[in-house]
ROMIMI-840168 format. One record per residue (C-alpha): residue in three letters; residue number from 1; x, y, z. Coordinates in Angstrom, 3 decimals. Layout:
<recs>
REC   aa    i         u         v         w
REC  ALA  NUM         X         Y         Z
...
</recs>
This chain:
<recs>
REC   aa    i         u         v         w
REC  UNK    1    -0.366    -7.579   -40.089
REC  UNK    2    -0.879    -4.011   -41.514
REC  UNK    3    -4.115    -2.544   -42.963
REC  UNK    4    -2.519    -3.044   -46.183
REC  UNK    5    -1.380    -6.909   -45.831
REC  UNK    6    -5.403    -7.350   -44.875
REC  UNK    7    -7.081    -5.533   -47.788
REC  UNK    8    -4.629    -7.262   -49.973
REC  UNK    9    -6.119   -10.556   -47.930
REC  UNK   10    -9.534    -9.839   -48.497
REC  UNK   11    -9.075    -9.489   -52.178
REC  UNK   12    -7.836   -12.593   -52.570
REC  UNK   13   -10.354   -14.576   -50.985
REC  UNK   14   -12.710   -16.688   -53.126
REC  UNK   15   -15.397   -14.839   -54.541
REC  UNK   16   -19.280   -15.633   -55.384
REC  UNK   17   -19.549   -14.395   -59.571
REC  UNK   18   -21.669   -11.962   -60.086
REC  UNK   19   -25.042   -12.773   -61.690
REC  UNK   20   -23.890   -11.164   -64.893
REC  UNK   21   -20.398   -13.298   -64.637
REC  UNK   22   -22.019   -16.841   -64.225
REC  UNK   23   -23.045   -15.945   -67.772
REC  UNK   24   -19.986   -16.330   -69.134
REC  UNK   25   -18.978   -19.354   -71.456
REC  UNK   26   -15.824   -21.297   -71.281
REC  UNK   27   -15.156   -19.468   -74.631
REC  UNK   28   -15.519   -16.155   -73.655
REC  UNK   29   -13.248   -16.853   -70.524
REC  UNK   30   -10.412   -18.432   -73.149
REC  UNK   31   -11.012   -15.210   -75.223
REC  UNK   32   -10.668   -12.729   -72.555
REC  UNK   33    -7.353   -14.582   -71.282
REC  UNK   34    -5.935   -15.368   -74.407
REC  UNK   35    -3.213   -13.342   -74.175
REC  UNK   36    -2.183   -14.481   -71.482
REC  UNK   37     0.098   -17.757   -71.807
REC  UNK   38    -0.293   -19.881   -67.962
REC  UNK   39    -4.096   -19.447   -68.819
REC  UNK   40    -3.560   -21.553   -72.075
REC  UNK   41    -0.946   -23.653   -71.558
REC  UNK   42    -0.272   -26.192   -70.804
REC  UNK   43    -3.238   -26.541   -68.731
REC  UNK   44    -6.686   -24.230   -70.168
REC  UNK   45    -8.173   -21.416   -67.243
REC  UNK   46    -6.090   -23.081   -64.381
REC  UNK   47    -7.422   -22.232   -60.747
REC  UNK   48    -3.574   -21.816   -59.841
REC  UNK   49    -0.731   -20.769   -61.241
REC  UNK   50     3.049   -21.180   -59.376
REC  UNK   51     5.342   -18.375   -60.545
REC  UNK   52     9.059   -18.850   -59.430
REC  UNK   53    12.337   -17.679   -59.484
REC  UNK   54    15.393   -20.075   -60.766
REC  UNK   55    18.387   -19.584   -59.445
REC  UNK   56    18.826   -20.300   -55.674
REC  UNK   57    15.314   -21.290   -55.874
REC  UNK   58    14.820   -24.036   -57.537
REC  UNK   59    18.275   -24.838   -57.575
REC  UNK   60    20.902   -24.970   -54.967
REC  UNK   61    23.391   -22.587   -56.332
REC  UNK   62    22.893   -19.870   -58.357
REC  UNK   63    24.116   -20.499   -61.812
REC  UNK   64    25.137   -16.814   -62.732
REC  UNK   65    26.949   -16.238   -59.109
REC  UNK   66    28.695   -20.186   -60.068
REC  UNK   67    29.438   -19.016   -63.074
REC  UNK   68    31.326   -15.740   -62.324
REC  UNK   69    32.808   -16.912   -59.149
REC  UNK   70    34.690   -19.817   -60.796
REC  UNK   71    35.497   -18.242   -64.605
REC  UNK   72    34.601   -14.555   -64.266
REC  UNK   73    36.014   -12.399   -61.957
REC  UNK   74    35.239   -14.154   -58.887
REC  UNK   75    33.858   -14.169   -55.578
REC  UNK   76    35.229   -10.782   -53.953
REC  UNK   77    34.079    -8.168   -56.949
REC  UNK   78    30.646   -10.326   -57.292
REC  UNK   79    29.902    -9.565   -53.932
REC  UNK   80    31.134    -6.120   -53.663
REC  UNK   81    28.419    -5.527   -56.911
REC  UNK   82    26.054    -7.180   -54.919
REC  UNK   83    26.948    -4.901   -51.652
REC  UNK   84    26.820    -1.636   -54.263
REC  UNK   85    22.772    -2.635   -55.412
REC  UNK   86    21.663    -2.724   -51.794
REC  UNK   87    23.845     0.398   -51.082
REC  UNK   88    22.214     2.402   -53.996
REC  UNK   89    25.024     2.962   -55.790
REC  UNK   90    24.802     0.760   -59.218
REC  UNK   91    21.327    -0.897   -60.243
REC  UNK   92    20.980    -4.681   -60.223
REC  UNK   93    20.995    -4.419   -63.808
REC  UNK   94    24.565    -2.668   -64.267
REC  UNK   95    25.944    -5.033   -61.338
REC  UNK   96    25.127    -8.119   -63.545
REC  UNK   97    26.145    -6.760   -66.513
REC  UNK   98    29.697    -6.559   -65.129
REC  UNK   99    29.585   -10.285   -63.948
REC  UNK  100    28.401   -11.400   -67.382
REC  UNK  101    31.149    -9.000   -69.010
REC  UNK  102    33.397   -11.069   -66.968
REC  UNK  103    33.014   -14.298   -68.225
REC  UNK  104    34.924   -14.629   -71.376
REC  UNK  105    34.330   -18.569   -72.655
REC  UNK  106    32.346   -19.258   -75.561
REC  UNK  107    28.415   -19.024   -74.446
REC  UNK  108    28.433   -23.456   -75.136
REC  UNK  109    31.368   -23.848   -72.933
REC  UNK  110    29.183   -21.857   -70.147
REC  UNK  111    26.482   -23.744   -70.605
REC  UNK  112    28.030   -27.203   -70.307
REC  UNK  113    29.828   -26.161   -67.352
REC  UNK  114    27.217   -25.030   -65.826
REC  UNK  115    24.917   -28.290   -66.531
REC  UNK  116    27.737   -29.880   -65.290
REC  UNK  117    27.911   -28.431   -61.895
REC  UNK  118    23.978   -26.917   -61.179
REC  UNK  119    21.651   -29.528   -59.216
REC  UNK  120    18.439   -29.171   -58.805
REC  UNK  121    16.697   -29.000   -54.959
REC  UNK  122    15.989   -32.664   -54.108
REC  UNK  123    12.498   -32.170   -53.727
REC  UNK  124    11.585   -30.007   -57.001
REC  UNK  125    10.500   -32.843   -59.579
REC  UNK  126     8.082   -33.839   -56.783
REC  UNK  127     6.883   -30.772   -56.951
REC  UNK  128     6.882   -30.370   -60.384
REC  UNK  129     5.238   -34.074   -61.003
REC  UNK  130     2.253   -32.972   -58.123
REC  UNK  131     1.758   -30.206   -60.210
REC  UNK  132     1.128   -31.433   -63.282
REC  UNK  133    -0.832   -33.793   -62.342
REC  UNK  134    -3.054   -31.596   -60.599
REC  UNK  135    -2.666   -28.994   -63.692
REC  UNK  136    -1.188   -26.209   -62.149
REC  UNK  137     1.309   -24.393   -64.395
REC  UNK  138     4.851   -23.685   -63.568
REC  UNK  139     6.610   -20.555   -64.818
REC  UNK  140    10.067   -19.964   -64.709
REC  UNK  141    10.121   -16.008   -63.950
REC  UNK  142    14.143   -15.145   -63.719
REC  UNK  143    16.396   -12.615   -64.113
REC  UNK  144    19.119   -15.225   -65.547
REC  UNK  145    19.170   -16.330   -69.378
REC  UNK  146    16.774   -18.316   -70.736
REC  UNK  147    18.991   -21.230   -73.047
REC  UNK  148    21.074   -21.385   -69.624
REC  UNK  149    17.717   -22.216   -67.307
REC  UNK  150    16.618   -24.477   -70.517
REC  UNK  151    19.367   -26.185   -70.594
REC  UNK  152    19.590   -27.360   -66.952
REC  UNK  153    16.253   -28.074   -66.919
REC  UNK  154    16.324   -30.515   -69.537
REC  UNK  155    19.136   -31.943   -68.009
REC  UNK  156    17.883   -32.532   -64.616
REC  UNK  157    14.017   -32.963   -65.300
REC  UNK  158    14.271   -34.714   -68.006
REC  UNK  159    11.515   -34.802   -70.973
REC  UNK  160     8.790   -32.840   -68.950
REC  UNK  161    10.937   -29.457   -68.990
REC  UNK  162     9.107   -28.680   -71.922
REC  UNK  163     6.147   -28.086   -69.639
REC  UNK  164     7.570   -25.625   -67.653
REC  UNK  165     7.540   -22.248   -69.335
REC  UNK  166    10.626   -19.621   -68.986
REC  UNK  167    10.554   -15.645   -68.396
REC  UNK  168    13.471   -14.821   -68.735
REC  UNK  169    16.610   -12.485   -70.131
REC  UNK  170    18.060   -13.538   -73.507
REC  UNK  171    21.442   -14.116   -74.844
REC  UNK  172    23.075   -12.100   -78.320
REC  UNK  173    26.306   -11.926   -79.626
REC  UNK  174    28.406    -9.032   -79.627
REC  UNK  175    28.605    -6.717   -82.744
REC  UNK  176    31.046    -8.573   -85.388
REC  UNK  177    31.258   -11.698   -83.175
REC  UNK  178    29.662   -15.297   -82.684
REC  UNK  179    28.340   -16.323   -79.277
REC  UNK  180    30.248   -19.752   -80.030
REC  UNK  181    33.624   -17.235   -79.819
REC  UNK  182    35.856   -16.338   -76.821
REC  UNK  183    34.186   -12.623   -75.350
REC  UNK  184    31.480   -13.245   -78.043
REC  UNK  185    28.760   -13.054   -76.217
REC  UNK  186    26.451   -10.919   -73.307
REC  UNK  187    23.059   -10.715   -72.223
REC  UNK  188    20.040    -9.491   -73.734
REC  UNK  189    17.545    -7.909   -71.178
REC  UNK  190    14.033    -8.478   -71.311
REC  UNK  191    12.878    -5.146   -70.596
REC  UNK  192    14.976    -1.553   -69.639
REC  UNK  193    13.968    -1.654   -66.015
REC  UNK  194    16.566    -1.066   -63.718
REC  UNK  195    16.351    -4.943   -63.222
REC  UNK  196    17.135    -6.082   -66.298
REC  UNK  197    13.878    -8.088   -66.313
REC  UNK  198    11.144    -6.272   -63.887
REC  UNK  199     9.324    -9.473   -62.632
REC  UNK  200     6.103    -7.809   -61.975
REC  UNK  201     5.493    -6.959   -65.287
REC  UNK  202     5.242   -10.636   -66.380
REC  UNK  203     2.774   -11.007   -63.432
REC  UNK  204     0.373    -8.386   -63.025
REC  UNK  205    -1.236    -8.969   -65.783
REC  UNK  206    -2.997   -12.268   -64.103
REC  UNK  207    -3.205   -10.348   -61.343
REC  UNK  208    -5.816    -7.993   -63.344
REC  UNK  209    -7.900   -10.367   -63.830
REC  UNK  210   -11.335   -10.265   -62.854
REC  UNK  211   -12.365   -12.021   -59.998
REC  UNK  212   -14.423   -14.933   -61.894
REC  UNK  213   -11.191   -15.550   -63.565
REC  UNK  214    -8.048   -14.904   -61.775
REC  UNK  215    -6.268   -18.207   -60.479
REC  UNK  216    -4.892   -17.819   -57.053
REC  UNK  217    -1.211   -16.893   -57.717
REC  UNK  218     1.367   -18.375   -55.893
REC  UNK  219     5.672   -17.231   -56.461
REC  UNK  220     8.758   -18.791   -54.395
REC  UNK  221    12.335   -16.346   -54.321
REC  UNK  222    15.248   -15.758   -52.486
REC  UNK  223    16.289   -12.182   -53.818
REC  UNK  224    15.289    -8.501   -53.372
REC  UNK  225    14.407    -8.894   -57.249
REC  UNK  226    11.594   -11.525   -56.362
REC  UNK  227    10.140    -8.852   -53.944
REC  UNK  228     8.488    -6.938   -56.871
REC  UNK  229     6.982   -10.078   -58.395
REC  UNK  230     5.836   -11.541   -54.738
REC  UNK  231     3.703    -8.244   -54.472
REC  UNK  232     1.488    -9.581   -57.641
REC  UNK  233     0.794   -12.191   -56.094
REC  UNK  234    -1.113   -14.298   -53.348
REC  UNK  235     1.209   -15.703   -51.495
REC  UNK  236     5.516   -15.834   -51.491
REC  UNK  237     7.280   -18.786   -50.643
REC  UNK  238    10.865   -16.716   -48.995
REC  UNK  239    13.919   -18.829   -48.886
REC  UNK  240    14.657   -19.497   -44.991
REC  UNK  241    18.069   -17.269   -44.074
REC  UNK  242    17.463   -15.190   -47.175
REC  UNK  243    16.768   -11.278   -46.615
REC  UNK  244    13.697   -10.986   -48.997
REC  UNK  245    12.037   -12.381   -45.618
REC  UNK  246    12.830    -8.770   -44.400
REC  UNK  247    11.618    -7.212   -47.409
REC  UNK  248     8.578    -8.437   -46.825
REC  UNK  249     7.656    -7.486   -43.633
REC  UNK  250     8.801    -3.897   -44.437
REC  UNK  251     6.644    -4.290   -47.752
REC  UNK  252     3.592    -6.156   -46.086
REC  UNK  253     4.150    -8.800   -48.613
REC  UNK  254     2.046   -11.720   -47.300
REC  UNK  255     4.663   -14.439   -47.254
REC  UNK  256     5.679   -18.026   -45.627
REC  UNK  257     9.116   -19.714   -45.581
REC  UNK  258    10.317   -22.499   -46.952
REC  UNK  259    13.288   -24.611   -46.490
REC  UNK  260    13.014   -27.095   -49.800
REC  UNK  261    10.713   -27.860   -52.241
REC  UNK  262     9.544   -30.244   -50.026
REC  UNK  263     7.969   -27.394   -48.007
REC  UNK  264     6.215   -25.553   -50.524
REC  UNK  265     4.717   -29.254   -52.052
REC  UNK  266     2.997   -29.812   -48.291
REC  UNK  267     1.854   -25.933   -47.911
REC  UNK  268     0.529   -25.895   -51.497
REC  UNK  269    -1.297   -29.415   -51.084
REC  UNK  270    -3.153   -27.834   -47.890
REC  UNK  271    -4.039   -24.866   -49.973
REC  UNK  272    -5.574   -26.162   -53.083
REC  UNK  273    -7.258   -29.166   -51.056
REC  UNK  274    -9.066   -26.576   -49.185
REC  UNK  275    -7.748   -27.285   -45.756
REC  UNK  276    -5.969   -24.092   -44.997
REC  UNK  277    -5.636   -20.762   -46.783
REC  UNK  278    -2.804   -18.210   -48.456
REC  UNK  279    -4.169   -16.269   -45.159
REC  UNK  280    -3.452   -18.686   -42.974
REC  UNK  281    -0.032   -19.474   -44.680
REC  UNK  282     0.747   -16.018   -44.375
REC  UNK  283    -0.413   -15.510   -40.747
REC  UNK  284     2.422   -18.619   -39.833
REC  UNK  285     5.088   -17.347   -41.681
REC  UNK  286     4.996   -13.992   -40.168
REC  UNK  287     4.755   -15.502   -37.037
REC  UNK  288     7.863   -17.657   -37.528
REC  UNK  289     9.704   -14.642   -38.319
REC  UNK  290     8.478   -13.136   -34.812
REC  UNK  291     9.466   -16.436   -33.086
REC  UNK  292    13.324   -15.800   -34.860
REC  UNK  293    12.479   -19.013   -36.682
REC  UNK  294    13.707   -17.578   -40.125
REC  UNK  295    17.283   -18.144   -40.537
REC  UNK  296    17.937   -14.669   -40.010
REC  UNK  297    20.035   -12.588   -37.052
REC  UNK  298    18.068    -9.918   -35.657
REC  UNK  299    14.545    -8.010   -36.890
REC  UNK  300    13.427    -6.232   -39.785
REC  UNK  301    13.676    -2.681   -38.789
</recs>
């Protein structure tokens, strides 16, 4: 590990409050964080917080790249966008706005077709159940559209979606048109980053937090977009085979793999029972990518 990768270890190691912070009242921690929505809701001043990515994350396709493949434009052009973002030559932002430009059936049809045919991994309600009973908040942090991700939530969770909060882009119709209409619809970023929806901005500020107060941060991702989020945070759960795992290691992002949800539900279970550390998490899943243990051909150069 870098110098870097180790101060951003040692900042993230439990700290003693200062004399001046043990003074602080459960109301003036609630004040300070108020803002500030996983620190409210739906569990108050949480000592963890699990942000994550949606699609190809916590399900097993992802819904956009589904949804363009089959009744946009298809496979070949989606790809070639995706070859033109890690080329340099469009922004991840224009490259979806083509796929979405693609699709042409009324924004309902999408989303039935898409509840239809997205599944959840096997092992995310397990997750999701652990979680909430050990009141750690899960946030949705995605560069997809948010009635989209609600709507196969609600589908495959079932009633306790409504605990799960969502980041996300937006939907509008299109000047003069309904988004119940044929070509009616598009997207509606969340912010004018070249992302569409920068990720770290929804993150850093719980990473501000001081000491006394910030929860340790965990975010699980599969894409180069999750790489600016996974740098607010403690530790990143990469998607085996995926190339964010390269990312990180040229970005000194601490980081472990993970396979299924099953994965990150025994690595986070160690972590907040106090029998290992993000550190130590980290340490292993650098290590596994040394060992070629990652899913991926050859080295990060």
């Amino acid at each position: 590990m870098s110098e870097s990768t180790s101060q951003l270890q040692e900042e993230t190691n439990i700290q003693t409050p200062s004399l001046a912070a043990q003074h602080w009242t459960q109301q003036d921690i609630m004040a300070s964080t108020s803002h500030l929505k996983a620190m409210n809701w739906p569990f108050p001043n949480p000592r963890f917080i699990f942000f994550t990515d949606f699609d190809g994350t916590i399900t097993l396709k992802d819904s956009n790249d589904y949804m363009t493949d089959n009744i946009g434009f298809g496979t070949e052009l989606r790809k070639q966008g995706n070859r033109d973002v890690l080329d340099g030559k469009k922004t991840f932002r224009d490259s979806f706005q083509e796929m979405i430009d693609s699709v042409n059936k009324p924004f309902p049809e999408c989303i039935d077709y898409l509840v239809e045919n997205i599944k959840l991994d096997p092992y995310f309600n397990e997750y999701f159940q652990w979680a909430n009973s050990m009141g750690i908040p899960t946030v949705v942090v995605s560069s997809g559209m948010e009635p989209i991700i609600r709507a196969i939530l609600k589908n495959l969770v079932g009633k306790d979606h409504v605990m799960m909060d969502i980041v996300s882009n937006e939907v509008m119709a299109l000047p003069g048109k309904s988004i119940d209409q044929e070509g009616g619809w598009t997207i509606k970023y969340h912010d004018d980053s070249g992302f569409g929806h920068d990720k770290s901005l929804t993150i850093r500020p719980y990473a501000q937090l001081p000491a006394d107060q910030r929860p340790t941060m965990f975010y699980a991702g599969d894409g180069v977009s999750d790489l600016s989020a996974a740098q607010e945070t403690d530790l990143l759960f990469a998607k085996k085979g995926h190339d964010l795992i390269r990312y990180c290691v040229k970005q000194d992002v601490p980081f472990t793999v993970f396979e299924d949800w099953s994965t990150i539900l025994e690595k986070v279970k160690l972590i907040v029972e106090g029998k290992t550390t993000v550190h130590e998490a980290a340490r292993l899943g650098y290590e596994e990518y040394q060992k070629g243990n990652v899913g991926l051909n050859g080295n990060a150069g």
